[in-house]
FIGU-458524 format. One record per residue: residue in one letter; residue number from 1; x, y, z of N, C-alpha, C in turn. Coordinates in Angstrom, 3 decimals. Layout:
FIGU-458524
+---+-----+----------+----------+----------+----------+----------+----------+----------+----------+----------+
| r |   k |     n.px |     n.py |     n.pz |    ca.px |    ca.py |    ca.pz |     c.px |     c.py |     c.pz |
+---+-----+----------+----------+----------+----------+----------+----------+----------+----------+----------+
| a | NUM |        X |        Y |        Z |        X |        Y |        Z |        X |        Y |        Z |
...
+---+-----+----------+----------+----------+----------+----------+----------+----------+----------+----------+
***
This chain:
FIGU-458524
+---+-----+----------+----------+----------+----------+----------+----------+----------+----------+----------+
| r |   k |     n.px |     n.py |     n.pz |    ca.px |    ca.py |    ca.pz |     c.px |     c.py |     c.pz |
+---+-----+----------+----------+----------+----------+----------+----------+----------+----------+----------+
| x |   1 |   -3.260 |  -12.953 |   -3.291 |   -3.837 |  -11.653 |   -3.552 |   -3.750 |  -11.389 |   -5.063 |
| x |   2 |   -4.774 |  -11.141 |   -5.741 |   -4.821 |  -10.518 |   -7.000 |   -3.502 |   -9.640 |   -7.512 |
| x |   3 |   -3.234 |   -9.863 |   -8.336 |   -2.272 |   -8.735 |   -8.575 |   -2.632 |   -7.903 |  -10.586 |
| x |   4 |   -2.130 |   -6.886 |  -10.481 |   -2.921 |   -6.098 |  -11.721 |   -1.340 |   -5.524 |  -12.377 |
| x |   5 |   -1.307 |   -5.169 |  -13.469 |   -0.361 |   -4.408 |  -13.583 |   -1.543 |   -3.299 |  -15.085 |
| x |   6 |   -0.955 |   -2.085 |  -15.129 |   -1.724 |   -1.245 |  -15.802 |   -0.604 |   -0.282 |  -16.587 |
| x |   7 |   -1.147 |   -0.353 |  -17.574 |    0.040 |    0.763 |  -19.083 |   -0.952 |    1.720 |  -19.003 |
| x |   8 |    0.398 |    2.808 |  -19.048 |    0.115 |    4.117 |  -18.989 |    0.570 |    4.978 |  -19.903 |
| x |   9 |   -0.064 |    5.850 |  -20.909 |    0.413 |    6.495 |  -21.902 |    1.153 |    7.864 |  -21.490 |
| x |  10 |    1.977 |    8.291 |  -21.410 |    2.413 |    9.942 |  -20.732 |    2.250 |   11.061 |  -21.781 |
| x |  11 |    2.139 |   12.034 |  -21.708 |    1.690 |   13.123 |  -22.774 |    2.731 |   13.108 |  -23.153 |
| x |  12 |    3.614 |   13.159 |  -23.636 |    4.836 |   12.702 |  -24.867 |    4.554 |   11.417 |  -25.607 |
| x |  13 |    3.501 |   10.166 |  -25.348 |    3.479 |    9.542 |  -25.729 |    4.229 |    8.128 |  -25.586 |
| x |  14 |    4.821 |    8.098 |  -24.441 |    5.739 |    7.339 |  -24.537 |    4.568 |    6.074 |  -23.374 |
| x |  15 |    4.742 |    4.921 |  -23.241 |    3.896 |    3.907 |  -22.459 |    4.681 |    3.435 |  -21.550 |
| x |  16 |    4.195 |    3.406 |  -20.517 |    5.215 |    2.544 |  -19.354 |    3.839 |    1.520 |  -18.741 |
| x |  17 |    4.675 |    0.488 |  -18.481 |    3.654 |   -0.272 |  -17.070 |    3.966 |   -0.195 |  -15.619 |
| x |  18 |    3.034 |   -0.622 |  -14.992 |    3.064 |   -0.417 |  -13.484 |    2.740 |   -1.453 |  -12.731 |
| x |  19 |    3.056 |   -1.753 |  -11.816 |    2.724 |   -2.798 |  -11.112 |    1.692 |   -2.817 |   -9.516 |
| x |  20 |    0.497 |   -3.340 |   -9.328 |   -0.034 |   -3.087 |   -8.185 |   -0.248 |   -4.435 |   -7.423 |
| x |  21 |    0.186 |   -4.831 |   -6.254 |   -0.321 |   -6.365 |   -5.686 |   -1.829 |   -6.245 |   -5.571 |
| x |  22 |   -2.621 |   -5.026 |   -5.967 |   -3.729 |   -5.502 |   -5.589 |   -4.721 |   -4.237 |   -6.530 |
| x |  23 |   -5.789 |   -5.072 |   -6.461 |   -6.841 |   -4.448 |   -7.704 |   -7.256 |   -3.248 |   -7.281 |
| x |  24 |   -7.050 |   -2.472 |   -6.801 |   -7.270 |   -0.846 |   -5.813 |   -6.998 |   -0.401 |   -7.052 |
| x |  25 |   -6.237 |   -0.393 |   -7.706 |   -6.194 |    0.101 |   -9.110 |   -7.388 |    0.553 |   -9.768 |
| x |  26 |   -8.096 |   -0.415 |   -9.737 |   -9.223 |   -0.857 |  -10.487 |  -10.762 |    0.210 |  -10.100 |
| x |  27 |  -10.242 |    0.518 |   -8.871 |  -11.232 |    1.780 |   -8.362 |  -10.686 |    2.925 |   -8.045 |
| x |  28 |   -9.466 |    3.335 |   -8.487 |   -9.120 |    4.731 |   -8.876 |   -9.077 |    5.403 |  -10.560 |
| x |  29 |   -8.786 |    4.374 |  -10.866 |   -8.326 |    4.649 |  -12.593 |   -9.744 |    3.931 |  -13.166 |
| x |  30 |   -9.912 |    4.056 |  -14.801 |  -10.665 |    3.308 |  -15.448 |   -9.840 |    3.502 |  -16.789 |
| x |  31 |  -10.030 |    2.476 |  -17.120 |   -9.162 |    1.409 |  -18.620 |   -9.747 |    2.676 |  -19.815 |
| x |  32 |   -8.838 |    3.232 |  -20.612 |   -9.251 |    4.157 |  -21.320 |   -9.647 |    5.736 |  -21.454 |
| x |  33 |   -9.130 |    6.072 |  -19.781 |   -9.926 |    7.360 |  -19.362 |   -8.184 |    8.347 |  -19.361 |
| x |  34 |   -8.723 |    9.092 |  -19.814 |   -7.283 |   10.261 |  -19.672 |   -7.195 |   11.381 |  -18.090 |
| x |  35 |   -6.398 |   11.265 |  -17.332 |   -6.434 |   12.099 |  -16.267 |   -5.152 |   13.122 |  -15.925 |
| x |  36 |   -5.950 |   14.222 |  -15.837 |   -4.905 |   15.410 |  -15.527 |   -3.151 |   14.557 |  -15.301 |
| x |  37 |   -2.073 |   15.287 |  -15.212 |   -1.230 |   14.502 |  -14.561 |   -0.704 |   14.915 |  -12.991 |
| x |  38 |   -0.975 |   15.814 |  -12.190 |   -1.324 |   15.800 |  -11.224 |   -2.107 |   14.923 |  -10.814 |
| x |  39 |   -3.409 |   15.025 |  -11.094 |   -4.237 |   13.937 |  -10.356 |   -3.734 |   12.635 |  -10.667 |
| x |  40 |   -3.174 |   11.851 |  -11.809 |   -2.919 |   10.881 |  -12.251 |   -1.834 |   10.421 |  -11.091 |
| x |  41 |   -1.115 |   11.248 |  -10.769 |    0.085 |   11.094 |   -9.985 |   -0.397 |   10.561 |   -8.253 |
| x |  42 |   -1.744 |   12.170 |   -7.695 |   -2.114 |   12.012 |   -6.811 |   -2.879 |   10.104 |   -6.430 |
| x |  43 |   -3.737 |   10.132 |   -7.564 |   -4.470 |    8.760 |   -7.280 |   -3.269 |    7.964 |   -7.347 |
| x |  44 |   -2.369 |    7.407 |   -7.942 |   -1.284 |    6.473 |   -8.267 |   -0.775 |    6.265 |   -6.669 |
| x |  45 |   -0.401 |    7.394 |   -6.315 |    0.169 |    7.366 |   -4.893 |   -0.823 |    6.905 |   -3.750 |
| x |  46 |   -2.154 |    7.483 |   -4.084 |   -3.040 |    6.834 |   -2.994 |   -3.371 |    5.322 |   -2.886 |
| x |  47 |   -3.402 |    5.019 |   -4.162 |   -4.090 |    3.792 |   -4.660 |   -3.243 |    2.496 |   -3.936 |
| x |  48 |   -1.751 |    2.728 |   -4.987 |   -0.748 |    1.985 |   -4.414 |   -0.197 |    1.898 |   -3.145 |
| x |  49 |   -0.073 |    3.009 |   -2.212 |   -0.286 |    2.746 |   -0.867 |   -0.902 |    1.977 |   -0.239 |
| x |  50 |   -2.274 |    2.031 |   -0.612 |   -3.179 |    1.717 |   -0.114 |   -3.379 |    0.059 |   -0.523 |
| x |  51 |   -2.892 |   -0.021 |   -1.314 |   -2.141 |   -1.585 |   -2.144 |   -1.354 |   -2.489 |   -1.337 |
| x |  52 |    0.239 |   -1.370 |   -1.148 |    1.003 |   -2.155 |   -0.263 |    0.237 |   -2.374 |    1.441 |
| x |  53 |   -0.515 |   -1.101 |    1.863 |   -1.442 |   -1.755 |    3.261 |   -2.513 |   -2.936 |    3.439 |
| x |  54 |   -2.469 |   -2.902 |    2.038 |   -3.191 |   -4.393 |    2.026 |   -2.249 |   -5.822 |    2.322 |
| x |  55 |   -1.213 |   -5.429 |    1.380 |   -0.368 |   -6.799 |    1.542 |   -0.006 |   -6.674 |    3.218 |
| x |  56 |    0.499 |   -5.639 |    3.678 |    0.941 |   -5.756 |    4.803 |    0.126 |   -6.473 |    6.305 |
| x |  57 |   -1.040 |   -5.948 |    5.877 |   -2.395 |   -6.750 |    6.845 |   -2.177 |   -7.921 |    6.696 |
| x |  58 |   -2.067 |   -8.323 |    5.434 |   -2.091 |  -10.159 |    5.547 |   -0.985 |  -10.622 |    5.355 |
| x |  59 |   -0.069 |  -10.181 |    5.015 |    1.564 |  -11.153 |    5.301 |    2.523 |  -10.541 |    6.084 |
| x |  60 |    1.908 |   -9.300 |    6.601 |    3.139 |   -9.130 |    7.577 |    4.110 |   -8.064 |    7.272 |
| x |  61 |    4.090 |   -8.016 |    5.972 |    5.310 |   -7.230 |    5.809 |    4.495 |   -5.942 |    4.042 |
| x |  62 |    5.028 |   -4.850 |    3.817 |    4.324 |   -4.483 |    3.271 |    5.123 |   -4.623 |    1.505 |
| x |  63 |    4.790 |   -4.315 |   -0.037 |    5.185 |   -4.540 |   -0.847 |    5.919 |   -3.763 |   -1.389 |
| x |  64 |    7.372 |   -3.699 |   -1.318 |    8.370 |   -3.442 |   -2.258 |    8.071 |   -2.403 |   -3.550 |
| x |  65 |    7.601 |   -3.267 |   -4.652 |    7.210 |   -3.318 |   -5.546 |    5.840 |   -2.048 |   -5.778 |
| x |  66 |    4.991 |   -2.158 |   -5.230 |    4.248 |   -0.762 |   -4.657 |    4.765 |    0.007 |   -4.579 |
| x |  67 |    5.926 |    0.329 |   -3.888 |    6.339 |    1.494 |   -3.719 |    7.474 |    1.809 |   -4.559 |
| x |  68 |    8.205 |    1.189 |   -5.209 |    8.747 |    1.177 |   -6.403 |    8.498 |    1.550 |   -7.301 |
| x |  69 |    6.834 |    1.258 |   -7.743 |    6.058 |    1.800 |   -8.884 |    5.594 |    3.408 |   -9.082 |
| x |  70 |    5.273 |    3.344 |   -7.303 |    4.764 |    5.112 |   -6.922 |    6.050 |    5.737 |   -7.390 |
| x |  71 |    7.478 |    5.635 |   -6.491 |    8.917 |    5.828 |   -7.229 |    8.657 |    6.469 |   -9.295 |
| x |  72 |    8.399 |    4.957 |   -9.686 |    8.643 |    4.996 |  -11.225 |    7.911 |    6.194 |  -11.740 |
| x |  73 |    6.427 |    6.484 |  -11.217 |    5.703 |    7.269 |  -11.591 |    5.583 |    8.602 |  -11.296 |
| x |  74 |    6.005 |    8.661 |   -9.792 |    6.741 |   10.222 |   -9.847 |    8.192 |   10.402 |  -10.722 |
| x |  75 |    8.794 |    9.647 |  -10.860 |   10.145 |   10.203 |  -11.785 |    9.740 |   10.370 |  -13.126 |
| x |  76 |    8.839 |    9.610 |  -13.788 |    8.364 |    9.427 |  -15.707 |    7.168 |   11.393 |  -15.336 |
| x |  77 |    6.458 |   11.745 |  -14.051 |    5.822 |   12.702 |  -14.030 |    6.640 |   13.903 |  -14.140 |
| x |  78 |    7.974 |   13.700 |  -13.354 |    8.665 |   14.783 |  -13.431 |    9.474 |   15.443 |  -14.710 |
| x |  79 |    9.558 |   14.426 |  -15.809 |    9.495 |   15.313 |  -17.344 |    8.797 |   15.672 |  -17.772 |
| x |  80 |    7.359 |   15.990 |  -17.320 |    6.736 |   17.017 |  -17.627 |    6.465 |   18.469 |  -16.465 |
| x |  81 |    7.439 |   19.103 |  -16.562 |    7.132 |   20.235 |  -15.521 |    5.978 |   21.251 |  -15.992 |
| x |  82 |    5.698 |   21.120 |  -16.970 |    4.170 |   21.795 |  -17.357 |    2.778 |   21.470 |  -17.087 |
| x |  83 |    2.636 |   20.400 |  -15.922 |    1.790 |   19.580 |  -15.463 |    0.244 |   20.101 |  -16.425 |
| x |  84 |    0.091 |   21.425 |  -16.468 |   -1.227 |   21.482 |  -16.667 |   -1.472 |   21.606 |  -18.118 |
| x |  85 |   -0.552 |   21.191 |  -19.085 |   -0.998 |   21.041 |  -20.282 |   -1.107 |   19.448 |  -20.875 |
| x |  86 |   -0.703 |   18.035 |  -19.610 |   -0.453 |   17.162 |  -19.857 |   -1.761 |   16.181 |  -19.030 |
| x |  87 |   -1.589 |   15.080 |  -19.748 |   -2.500 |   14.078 |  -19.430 |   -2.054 |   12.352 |  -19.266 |
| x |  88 |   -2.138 |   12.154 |  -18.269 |   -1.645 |   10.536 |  -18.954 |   -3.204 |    9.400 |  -19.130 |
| x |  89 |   -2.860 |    9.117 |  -19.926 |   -4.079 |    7.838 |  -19.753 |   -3.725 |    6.272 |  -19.531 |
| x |  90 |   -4.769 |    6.059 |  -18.299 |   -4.141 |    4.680 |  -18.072 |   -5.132 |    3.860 |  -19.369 |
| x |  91 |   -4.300 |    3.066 |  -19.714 |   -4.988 |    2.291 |  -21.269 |   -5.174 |    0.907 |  -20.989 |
| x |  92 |   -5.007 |    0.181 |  -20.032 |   -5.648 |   -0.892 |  -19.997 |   -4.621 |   -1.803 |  -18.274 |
| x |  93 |   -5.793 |   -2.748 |  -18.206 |   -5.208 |   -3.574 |  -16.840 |   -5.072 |   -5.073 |  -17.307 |
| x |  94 |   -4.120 |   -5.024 |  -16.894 |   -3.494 |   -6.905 |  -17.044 |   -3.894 |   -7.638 |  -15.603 |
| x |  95 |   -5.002 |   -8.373 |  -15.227 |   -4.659 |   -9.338 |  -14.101 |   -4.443 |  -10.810 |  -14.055 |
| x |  96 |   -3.730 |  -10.986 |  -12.870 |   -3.241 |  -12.122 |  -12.510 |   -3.521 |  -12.627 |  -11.019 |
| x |  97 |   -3.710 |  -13.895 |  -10.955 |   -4.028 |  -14.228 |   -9.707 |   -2.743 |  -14.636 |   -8.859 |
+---+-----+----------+----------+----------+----------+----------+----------+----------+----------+----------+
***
């Protein structure tokens, strides 16, 4: 299964990466686009879910790591409790086969 990982800028500026087993990424976010951080949060959680239900269909068991990331990204969201003056932008996708 494809796997992607994607850097994310947080309105403080600070960059983290993320990890997805699967390119679902790739049709929630776009490379360069800035999104509310609510929504940034909402899609992250859908996406990657929807990531690890992929792995789980075909090996059985679902991905760790998916849900680890949703984890990382609600905790880096929760220093900003001002949600509506902030933005994160996802800035680019790394894939790997």
């Amino acid at each position: 299964m494809p796997e992607v990982l994607f850097d994310t800028r947080w309105p403080d500026g600070s960059v983290q990466t993320f990890y997805s087993p699967s390119l679902i990424v790739e049709e929630y976010f776009e490379a360069g686009q800035a999104y509310p951080l609510d929504d940034f949060v909402a899609r992250s959680r859908e996406s990657l879910q929807l990531a690890g239900d992929r792995v789980r269909a075909k090996y059985g068991m679902g991905c760790a790591e998916s849900a680890i990331s949703i984890a990382r990204i609600e905790q880096a969201a929760a220093r900003f409790p001002d949600a509506a003056d902030g933005t994160v932008t996802v800035e680019r996708f790394r894939r790997w086969a």
